[in-house]
VOPAGU-2260 file (C-alpha; in pm, 1 decimal, decimal comma):
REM VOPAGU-2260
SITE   aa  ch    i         X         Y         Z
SITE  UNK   A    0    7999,8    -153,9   -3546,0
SITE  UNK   A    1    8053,5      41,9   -3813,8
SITE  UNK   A    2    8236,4     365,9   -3668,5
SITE  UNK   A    3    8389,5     685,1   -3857,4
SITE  UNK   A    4    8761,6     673,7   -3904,6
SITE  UNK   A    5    9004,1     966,6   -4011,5
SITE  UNK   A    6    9346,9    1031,0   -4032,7
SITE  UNK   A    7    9512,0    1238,1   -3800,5
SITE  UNK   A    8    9598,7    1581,7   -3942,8
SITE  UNK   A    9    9975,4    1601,1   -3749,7
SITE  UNK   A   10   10151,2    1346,1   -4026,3
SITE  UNK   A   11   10267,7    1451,4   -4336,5
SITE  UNK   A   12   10354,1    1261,3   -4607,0
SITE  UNK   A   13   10575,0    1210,0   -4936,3
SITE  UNK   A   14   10541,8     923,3   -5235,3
SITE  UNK   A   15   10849,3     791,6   -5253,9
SITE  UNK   A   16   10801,3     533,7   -5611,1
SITE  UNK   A   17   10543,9     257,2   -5513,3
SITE  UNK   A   18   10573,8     364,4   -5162,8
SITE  UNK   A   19   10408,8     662,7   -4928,8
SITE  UNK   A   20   10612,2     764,6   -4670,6
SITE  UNK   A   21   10408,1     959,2   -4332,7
SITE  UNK   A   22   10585,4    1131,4   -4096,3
SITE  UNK   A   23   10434,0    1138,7   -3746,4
SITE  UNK   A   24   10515,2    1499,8   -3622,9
SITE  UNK   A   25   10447,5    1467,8   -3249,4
SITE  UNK   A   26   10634,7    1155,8   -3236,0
SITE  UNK   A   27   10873,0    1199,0   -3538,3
SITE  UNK   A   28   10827,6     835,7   -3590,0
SITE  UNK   A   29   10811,3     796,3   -4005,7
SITE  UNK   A   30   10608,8     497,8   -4108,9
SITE  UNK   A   31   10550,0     379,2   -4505,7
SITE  UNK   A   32   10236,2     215,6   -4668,8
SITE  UNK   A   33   10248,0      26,9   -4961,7
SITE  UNK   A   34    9993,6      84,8   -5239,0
SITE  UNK   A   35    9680,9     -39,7   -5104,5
SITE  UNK   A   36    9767,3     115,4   -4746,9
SITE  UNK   A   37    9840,7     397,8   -4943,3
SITE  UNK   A   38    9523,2     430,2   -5114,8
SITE  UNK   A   39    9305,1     351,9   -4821,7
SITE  UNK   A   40    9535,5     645,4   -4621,8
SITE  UNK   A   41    9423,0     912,6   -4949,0
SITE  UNK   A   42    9082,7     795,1   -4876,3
SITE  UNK   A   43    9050,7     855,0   -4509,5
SITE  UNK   A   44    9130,2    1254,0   -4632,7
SITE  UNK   A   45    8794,4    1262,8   -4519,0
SITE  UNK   A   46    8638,8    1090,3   -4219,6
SITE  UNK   A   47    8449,8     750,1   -4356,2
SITE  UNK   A   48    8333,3     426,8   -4204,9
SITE  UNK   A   49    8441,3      88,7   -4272,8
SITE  UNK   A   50    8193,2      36,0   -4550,9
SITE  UNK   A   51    8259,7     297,8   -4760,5
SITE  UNK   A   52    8618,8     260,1   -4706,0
SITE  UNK   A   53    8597,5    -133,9   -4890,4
SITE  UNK   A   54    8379,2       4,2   -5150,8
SITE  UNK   A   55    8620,6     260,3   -5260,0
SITE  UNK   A   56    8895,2       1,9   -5224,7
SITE  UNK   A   57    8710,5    -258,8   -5407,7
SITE  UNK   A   58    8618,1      11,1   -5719,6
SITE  UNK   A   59    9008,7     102,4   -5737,7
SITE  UNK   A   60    9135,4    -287,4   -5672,2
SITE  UNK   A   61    9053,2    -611,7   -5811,3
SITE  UNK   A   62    8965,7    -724,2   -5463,9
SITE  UNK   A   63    8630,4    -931,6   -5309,0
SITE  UNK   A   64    8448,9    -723,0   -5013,9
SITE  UNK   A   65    8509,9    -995,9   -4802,0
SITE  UNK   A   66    8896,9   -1047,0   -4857,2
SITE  UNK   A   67    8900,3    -647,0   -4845,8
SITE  UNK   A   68    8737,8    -575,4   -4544,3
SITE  UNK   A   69    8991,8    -855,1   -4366,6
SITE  UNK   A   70    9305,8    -659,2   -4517,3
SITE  UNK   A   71    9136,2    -333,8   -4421,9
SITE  UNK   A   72    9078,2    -431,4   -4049,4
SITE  UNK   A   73    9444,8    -544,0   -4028,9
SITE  UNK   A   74    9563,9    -216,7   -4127,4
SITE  UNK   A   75    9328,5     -25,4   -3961,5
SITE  UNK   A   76    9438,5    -173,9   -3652,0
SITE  UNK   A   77    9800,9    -142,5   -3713,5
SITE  UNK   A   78    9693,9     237,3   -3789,0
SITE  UNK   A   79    9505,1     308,3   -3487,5
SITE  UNK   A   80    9793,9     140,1   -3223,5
SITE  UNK   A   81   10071,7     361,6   -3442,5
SITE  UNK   A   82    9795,4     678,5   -3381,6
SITE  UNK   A   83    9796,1     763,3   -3694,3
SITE  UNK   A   84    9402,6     730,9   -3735,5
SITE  UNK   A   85    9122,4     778,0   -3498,3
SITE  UNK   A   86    8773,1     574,4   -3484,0
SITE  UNK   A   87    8470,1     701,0   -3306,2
SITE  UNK   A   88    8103,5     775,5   -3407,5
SITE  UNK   A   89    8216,2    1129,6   -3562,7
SITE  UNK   A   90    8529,2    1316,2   -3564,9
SITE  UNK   A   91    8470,9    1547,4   -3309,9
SITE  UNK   A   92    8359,7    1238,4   -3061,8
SITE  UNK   A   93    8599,9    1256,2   -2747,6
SITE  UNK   A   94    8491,0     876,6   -2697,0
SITE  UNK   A   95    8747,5     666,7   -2894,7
């Protein structure tokens, strides 16, 4: 399934060199991605779905689809147990 994913608007966050640092304000739990993650976090600004999340990954990185999508879904799921994103068929969906 290829559902809609967005970041949660209650983090901010700060680049800190290669790093970006998100801070989790209900939880106050901080949290830092590395470049990639990083990337992938400024493209889930707006809500996208898996697919269009590798091909922006894949036009910024010297990455395959197939090796990206496998990195992605690791992080994704990393993101989603921390809270910091959301999947569902839209953003407004009360369902995920």
């Amino acid at each position: 399934m290829n559902e809609t994913i967005w970041e949660r608007t209650n983090c901010v966050s700060a680049e800190l060199d290669d790093t970006l640092v998100l801070l989790d304000l209900e939880s106050l739990a901080y949290h830092s991605l590395n470049k990639t993650a990083a990337a992938t976090w400024e493209i889930l600004a707006e809500p996208q779905t898996e697919d269009s999340i590798v091909q922006a990954l894949c036009r910024r990185f010297d990455v395959t689809p197939e090796r990206c999508r496998v990195s992605l879904l690791g992080l994704l799921h990393t993101l989603a147990n921390k809270g910091l994103v959301k999947k569902a068929g839209a953003p407004g969906d009360s369902s995920a």
